[in-house]
Structures are given as C-alpha cells and as structure tokens.
C-alpha positions in Angstrom: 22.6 5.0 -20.1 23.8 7.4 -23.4 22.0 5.9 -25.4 18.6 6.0 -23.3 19.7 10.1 -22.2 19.5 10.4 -26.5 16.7 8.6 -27.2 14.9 11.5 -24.5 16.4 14.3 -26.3 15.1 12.9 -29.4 11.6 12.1 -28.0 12.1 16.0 -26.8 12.9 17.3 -29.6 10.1 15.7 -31.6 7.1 17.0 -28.8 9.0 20.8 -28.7 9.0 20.6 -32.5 5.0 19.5 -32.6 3.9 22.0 -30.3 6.0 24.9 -31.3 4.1 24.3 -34.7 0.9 23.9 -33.4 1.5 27.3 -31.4 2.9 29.1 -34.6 -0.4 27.7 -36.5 -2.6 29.2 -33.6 -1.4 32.5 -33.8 -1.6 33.0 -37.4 -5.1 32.0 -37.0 -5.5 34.8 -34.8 -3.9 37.4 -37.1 -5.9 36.4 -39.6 -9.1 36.3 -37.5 -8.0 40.1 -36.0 -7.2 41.6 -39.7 -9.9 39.6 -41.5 -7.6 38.8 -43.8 -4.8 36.8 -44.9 -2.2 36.8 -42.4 0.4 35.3 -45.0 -0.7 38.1 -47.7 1.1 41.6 -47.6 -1.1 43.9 -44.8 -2.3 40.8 -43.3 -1.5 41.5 -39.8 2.0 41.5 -37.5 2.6 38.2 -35.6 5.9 36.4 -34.3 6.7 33.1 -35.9 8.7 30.9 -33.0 12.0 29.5 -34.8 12.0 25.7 -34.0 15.7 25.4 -34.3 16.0 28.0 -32.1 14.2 27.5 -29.3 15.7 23.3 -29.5 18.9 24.5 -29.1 17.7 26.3 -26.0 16.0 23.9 -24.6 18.8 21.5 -25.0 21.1 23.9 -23.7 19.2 23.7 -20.5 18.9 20.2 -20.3 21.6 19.0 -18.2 24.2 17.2 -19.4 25.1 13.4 -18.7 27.7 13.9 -16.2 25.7 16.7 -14.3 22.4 14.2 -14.5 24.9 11.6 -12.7 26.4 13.4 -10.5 22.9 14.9 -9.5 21.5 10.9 -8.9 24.9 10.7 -6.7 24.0 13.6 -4.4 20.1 13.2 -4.1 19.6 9.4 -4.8 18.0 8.4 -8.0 16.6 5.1 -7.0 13.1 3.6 -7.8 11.3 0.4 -6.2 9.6 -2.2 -9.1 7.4 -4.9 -8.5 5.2 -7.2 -10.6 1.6 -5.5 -10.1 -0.6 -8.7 -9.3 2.4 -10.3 -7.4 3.1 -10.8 -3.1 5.8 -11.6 -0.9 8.4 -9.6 -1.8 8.6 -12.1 -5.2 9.7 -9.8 -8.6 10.6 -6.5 -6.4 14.2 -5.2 -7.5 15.7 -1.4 -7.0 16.8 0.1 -9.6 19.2 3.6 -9.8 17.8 4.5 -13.0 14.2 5.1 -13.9 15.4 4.8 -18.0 16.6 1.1 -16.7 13.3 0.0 -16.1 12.1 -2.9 -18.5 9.0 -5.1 -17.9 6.9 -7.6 -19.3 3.5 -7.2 -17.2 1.6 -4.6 -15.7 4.2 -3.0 -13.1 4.3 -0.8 -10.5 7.3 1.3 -9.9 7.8 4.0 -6.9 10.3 6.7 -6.2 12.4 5.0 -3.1 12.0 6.9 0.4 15.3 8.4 1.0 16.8 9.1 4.1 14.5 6.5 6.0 14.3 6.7 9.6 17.1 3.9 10.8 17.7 1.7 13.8 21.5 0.6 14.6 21.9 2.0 10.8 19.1 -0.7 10.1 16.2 0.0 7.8 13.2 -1.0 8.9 9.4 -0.4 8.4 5.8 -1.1 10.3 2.8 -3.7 9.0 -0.5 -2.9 10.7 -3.7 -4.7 10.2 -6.8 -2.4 8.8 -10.5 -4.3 9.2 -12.8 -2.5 6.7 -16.8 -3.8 7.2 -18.5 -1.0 4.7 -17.2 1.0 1.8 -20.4 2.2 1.3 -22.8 4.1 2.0 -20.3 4.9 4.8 -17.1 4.1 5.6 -16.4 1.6 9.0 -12.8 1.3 9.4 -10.4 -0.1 12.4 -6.8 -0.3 12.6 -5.1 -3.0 15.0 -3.4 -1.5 17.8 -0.7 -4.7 17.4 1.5 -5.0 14.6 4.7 -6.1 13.5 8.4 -3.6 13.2 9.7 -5.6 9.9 14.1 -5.2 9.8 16.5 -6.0 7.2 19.4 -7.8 8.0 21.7 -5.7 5.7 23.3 -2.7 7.2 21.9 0.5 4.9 23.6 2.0 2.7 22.3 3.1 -1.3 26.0 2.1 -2.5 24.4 -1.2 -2.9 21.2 -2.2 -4.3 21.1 -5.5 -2.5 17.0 -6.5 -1.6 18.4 -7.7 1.7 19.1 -3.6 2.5 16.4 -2.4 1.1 13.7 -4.4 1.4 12.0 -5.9 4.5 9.9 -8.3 3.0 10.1 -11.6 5.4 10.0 -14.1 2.8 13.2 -12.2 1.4 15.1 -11.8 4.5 14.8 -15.5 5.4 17.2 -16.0 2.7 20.0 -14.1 4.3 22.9 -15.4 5.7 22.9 -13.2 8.4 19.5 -14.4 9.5 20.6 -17.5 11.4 19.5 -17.7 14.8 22.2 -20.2 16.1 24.8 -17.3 14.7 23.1 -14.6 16.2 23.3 -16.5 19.5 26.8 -17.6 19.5 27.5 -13.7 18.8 26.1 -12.5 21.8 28.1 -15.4 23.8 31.3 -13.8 21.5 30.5 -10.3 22.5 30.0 -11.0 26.3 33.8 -12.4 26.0 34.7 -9.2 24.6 34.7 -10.1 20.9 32.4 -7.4 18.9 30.7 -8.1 15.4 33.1 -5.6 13.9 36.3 -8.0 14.7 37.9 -10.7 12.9 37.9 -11.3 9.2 34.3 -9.2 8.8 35.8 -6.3 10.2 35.7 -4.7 7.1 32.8 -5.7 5.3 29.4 -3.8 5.3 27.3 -7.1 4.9 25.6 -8.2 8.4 28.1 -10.1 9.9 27.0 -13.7 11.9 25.1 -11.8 15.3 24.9 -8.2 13.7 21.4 -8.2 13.3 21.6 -9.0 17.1 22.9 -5.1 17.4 19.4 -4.3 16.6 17.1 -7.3 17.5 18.1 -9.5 20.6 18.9 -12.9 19.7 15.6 -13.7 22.1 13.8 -11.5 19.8 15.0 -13.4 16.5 14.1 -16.6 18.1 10.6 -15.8 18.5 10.1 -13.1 15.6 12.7 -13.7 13.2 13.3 -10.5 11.6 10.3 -8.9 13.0 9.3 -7.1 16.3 5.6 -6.1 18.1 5.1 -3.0 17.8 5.2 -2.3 21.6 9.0 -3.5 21.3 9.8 -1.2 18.1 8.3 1.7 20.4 10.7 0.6 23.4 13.7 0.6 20.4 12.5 4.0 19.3 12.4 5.8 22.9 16.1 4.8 23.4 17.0 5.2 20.0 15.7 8.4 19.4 13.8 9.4 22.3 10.3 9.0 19.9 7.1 8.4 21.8 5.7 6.1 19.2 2.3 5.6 20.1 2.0 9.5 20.8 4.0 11.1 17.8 4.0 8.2 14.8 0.5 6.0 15.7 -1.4 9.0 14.5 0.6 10.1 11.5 0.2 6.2 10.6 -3.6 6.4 11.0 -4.0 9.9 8.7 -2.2 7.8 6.0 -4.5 4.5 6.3 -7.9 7.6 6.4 -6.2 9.2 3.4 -5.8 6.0 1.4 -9.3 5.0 1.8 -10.5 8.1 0.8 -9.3 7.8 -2.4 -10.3 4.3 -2.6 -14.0 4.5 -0.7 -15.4 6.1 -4.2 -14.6 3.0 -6.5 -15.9 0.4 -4.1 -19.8 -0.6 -4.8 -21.6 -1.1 -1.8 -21.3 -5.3 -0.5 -23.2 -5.8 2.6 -22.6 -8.3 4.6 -19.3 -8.3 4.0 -15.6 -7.6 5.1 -11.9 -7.1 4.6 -8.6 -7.5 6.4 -6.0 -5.2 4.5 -2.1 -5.2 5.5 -0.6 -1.7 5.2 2.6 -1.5 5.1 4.8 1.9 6.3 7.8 4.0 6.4 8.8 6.8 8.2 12.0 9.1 7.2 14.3 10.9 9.2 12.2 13.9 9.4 9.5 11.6 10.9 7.0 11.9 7.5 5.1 8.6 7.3 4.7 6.9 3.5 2.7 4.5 2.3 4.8 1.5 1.1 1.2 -0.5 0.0 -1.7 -1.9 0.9 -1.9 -5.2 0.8 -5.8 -7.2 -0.2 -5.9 -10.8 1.9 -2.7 -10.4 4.2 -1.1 -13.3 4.7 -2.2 -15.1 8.6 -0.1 -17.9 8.7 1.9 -18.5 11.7 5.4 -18.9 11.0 7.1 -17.8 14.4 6.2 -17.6 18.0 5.1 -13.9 17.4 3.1 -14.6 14.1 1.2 -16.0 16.9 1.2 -14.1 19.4 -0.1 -11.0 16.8 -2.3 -13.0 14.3 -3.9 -15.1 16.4 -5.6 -12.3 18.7 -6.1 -10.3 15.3 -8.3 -13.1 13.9 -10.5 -13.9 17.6 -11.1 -10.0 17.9 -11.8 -9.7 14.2 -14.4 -12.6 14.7 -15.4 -11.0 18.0 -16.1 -7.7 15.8 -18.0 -8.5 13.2 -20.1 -11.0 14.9 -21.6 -12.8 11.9 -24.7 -14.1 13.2 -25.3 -17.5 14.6 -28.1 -19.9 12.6 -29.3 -23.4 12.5 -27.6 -25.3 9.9 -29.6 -28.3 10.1 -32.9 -26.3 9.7 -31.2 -24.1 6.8 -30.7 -27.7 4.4 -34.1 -28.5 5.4 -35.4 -25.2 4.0 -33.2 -24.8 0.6 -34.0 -28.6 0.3 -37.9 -27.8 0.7 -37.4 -24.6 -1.3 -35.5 -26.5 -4.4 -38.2 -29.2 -4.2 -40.9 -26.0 -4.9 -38.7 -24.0 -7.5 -38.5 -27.2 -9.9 -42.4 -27.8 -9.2 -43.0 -24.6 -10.1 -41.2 -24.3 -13.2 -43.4 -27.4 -14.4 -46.5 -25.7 -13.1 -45.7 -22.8 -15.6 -45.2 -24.9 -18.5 -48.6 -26.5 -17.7 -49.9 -23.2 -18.1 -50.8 -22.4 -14.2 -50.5 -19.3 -12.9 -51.1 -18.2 -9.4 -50.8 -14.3 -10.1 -50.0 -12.1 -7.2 -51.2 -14.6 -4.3 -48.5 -16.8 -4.8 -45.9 -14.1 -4.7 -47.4 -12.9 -1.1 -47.5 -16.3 -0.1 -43.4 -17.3 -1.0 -42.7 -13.6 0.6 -44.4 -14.6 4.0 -42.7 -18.4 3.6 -39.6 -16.3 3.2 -40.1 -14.7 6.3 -40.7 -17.6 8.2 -37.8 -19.7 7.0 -35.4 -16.6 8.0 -37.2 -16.8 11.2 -36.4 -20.2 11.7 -33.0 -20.5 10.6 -31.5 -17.6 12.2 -33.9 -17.6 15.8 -35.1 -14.5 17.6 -32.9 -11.5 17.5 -31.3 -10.3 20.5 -31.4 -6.5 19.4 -28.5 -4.8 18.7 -25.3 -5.5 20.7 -22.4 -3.5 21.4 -19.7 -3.8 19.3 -16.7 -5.8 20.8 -13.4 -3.9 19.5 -11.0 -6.1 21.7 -7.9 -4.6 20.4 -9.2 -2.6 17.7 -9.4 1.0 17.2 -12.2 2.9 15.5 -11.4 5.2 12.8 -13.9 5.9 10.7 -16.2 7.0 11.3 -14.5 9.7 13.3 -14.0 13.4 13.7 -10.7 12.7 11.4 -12.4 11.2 9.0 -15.1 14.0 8.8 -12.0 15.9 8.7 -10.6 14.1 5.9 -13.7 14.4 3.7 -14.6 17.5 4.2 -10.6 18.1 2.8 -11.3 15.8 0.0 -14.6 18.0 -1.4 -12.7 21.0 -1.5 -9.6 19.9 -3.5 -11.6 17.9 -5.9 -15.1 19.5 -5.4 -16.6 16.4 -4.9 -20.0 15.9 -2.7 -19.1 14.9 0.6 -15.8 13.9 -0.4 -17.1 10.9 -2.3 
C-alpha cells in the first residue's frame, strides 16, 4: 500500500513538474510576443515564473496523507468490482478495497462497488430482466420481459469481508456455498418451528449464513424450486413487506430508463442487420435511496433450465420471443430443390463465361424474375402484416420515453436525433 501511495506522488510530481514547465514556457512566449522582444533580455517584458518546487510542496501538502486516505476508505468504502472482460458466470470477478491493488493480465473491467445497496433480511440482492432487441438500426425496437429473476446471496452483508458469497449474486457462485443446501434450510425451518432460531447454538456468533439462514429471506419452498433466485412477482411481495415498495409502480420504471439509457449509447455503434435479433440479460441494483445501477448487460444469456423456476421464467421467455418475432414459415423441401437447381446454373455459367458467351442484360432480367419466383415458391403467399404478439413482453422503444431519451441525448452531445 506505501509503496503504491509513493509511486502516485512520484507519478504526481513528474506531470505537475511537466506542465508547470510547459505553462512557464507559454507565458514567456507571450511576453515576448506583447514586447516584441526578448522576454529573457533586460526591458523584455514583466511575467511570473511558477517555482516548481514550490508549488510540489503545495500540492503534496494537500494530498492527504496515508492514514487520512485509510481512514477515508473506512468511512465511505473504497471497494471496486474486477472481472475478466470477455468472461461469464461470475468466473474471475473478485472485490477488491483498493483500486492501487488491482493487477491483471487481460483486458479487465473494473467498477466502483454500489454502496449502501438496498438489502433484504440484511441480504444483498439484485434483479436479471430479459431485453429482446429486433433493430438497432435505422430505429430502435426494444422489449423488456415483464418476468425476471430476484438473484440473493447467501452471505449476510457486511464490507468487513470481501467474501464473493456477500457480494456477489452470481448463481454459478452461490451454488458453492455451504449455506445453500436445501436439506439444511429445511431442517431449519422444522428447528425454528420447535423454537430453535438460526442465531442459536454454536453459529450464534458468526456472520457466515448459518444452515437455514438463507431461509430468513427465501422460504425453504422457494430454495427448492429457485435456488438462490426468486420471480420477480415474489421479490415485489418481499419488497411491499419489507419496505412497503410498490415494485412494479416505483422500481419497474426506474429499471426500464436504465435498459433505454444503455441502448442509447450503444444504438450508434451497431450497423444495421435485418433480419435479425438479440436476447440481452441485464443485470440491476438498486441502493437504499432507491437509485437503480447498471451491474451489466449480458450478450447470449444463458437459457438453460437448472431449477423448477428456470423453467417456469425461461421457458415462457423463449415461446413468447418466438411468438414475437415470428420468423416466417417456408418450404424446406422446395428451398433444396431451388439452391440445388440454382448451384447446378452458377457452375454452368461460370463455364459459359470462359467459353466466351455472354448473355448481356437479358440474362440478368431473366435470373432477377427466376429470383422472384423461387422466393415465391419457397416462402407461399403472404398473409399481410400481422399484429405483433407481445405475450409477456413490454414495448419500449419505440416509445414516448425513448423519444424522450433521444431528444436528451442530442442536446448533451449535439448529436442528430440522438444517434
């Protein structure tokens, strides 16, 4: 820790020193420009050379000193979140209390942690919600899920300790913890009916989940079918009594704002790709003050069904996704009978053009209306235009809060149309 606090004073010292000379260089430029002289020759103009020494041991004076920088992280929380940039489920993520800590071998991200998050039964938790993007570009067509997950750690909070299994909800992490055993959790319930709480006997003491702790935040009915995660209709029953939230009324739309706000900035760099479409996983936070963060987006969410409730969410998620994009319907055996036929003519012609024949613009009319046919063929007679099926899906862009968002976008960054 010292020795990183020094090498940042020396790193200091060395930009103060280079731009307090650059500055002193400027300004006798000037002199010299104003007397059109000289500004180092007798008469050559007034000017105020900055002491470099001088203003270091200012600056250094300012700069707080190690034991006020610690005791500063004590009070507020210095703690950061890093994880491997091109890596998932939870795999490389560590917290760290110092940011001069930090060491890495591939491209990293690193965030400044939430503090204060908004707890359950002293539990931290946080929300994944499914975002279906079908167009970037030229306009954006975004819904959000209206079914979700509430994911929990099984760790009771606390920044004393930097444990994953506190600060992290990540279900491939909290699988690994002891106090995620479902047997446990159920013989704890049977303990507490007989009087026995989770606080008695030789855990008493310690702030690691004891067997049936989690179940002071999830039912052991719930951990059965969810594991460490709840639908999001349950998290909003656990909120009301909790805190006497209305979550679909006071956090659903804070939650949508951040998923318009984050494709805003994201719409831009994405080249138009018709026929085409994403699932993305966005993961959430809200603090105590009821401020929703973006934890990350996740590209190609995992939809494999490891508990009853996996189920229960994902598998609706993928039949109304299906349902919405309504990719449409062709004949497959009358498709290989037309790239078959059309292979067959691309070779021939390739030997017709070495044998010097050349159709001109006839032949091109005539593949354009063979084309034409063959679409015809393979995909039948359009219906017309059908109304969309959202099933459980909510529309949000576009939308007047989008339009909102754009119009937001163009006048901090003066772009056109906020694009």
């Amino acid at each position: 820790m010292a020795q990183t606090r020094k090498e940042e004073r020396d790193r200091l010292e060395v930009i103060v020193r280079a731009d307090l000379r650059r500055r002193n260089e400027r300004e006798r430029d000037q002199r010299r420009e104003h007397a059109g002289e000289d500004a180092d020759t007798p008469g050559g103009g007034e000017g105020i050379t900055v002491d470099e020494d001088e203003v270091l041991a200012e600056t250094n004076h300012r700069m707080p000193s190690e034991d006020r920088i610690k005791e500063k992280a004590k009070r507020k929380g210095n703690l950061w979140i890093m994880k491997p940039a091109k890596s998932s489920r939870g795999r490389g993520i560590y917290v760290v209390s110092d940011i001069g800590d930090i060491s890495y071998g591939e491209l990293s991200i690193i965030q400044n942690y939430i503090h204060q998050p908004l707890l359950l039964d002293n539990i931290k938790w946080d929300i994944r919600i499914y975002v279906l993007v079908t167009s970037f570009q030229p306009q954006l067509e975004a819904y959000v899920y209206k079914s979700g997950f509430g994911r929990f750690a099984t760790v009771k909070y606390t920044t004393e300790d930097l444990s994953t299994l506190i600060h992290l909800t990540n279900t491939s992490i909290q699988r690994h913890s002891a106090a995620n055993d479902h047997s446990k959790i159920t013989d704890h319930e049977s303990q507490s009916k007989n009087g026995e709480g989770a606080s008695g006997g030789s855990n008493g003491g310690n702030n690691s989940m004891a067997p049936g702790a989690l179940g002071s935040c999830l039912t052991a009915q719930e951990s059965l079918i969810g594991g460490t995660k709840i639908d999001l209709n349950a998290l909003a029953r656990k909120l009301k009594q909790s805190h006497n939230l209305n979550f679909w009324e006071s956090m659903w739309p804070k939650m949508v704002q951040v998923v318009l706000k984050s494709l805003a900035c994201a719409s831009e760099h994405i080249p138009p790709s018709p026929n085409s479409f994403e699932i993305f996983g966005y993961d959430l936070i809200f603090d105590a003050a009821l401020n929703c963060w973006l934890i990350e987006v996740n590209s190609s969410p995992s939809l494999g069904v490891e508990h009853l409730l996996d189920e229960s969410v994902k598998g609706p998620l993928i039949s109304d996704t299906i349902d919405l994009i309504n990719p449409q319907s062709f004949d497959r055996a009358k498709m290989w009978k037309v790239l078959e036929r059309r292979g067959q003519k691309a070779v021939s012609g390739r030997g017709a053009h070495l044998t010097g024949i050349n159709g001109g613009n006839q032949n091109v009319n005539i593949g354009s209306n063979q084309l034409n046919i063959d679409l015809a063929a393979v995909l039948g007679k359009e219906s017309g235009k059908e109304e969309k099926k959202l099933g459980n899906y909510e529309q949000i862009a576009p939308s007047p809060a989008w339009t909102q968002i754009c119009k937001l976008k163009s006048q901090l960054f003066h772009t056109k149309d906020g694009k």
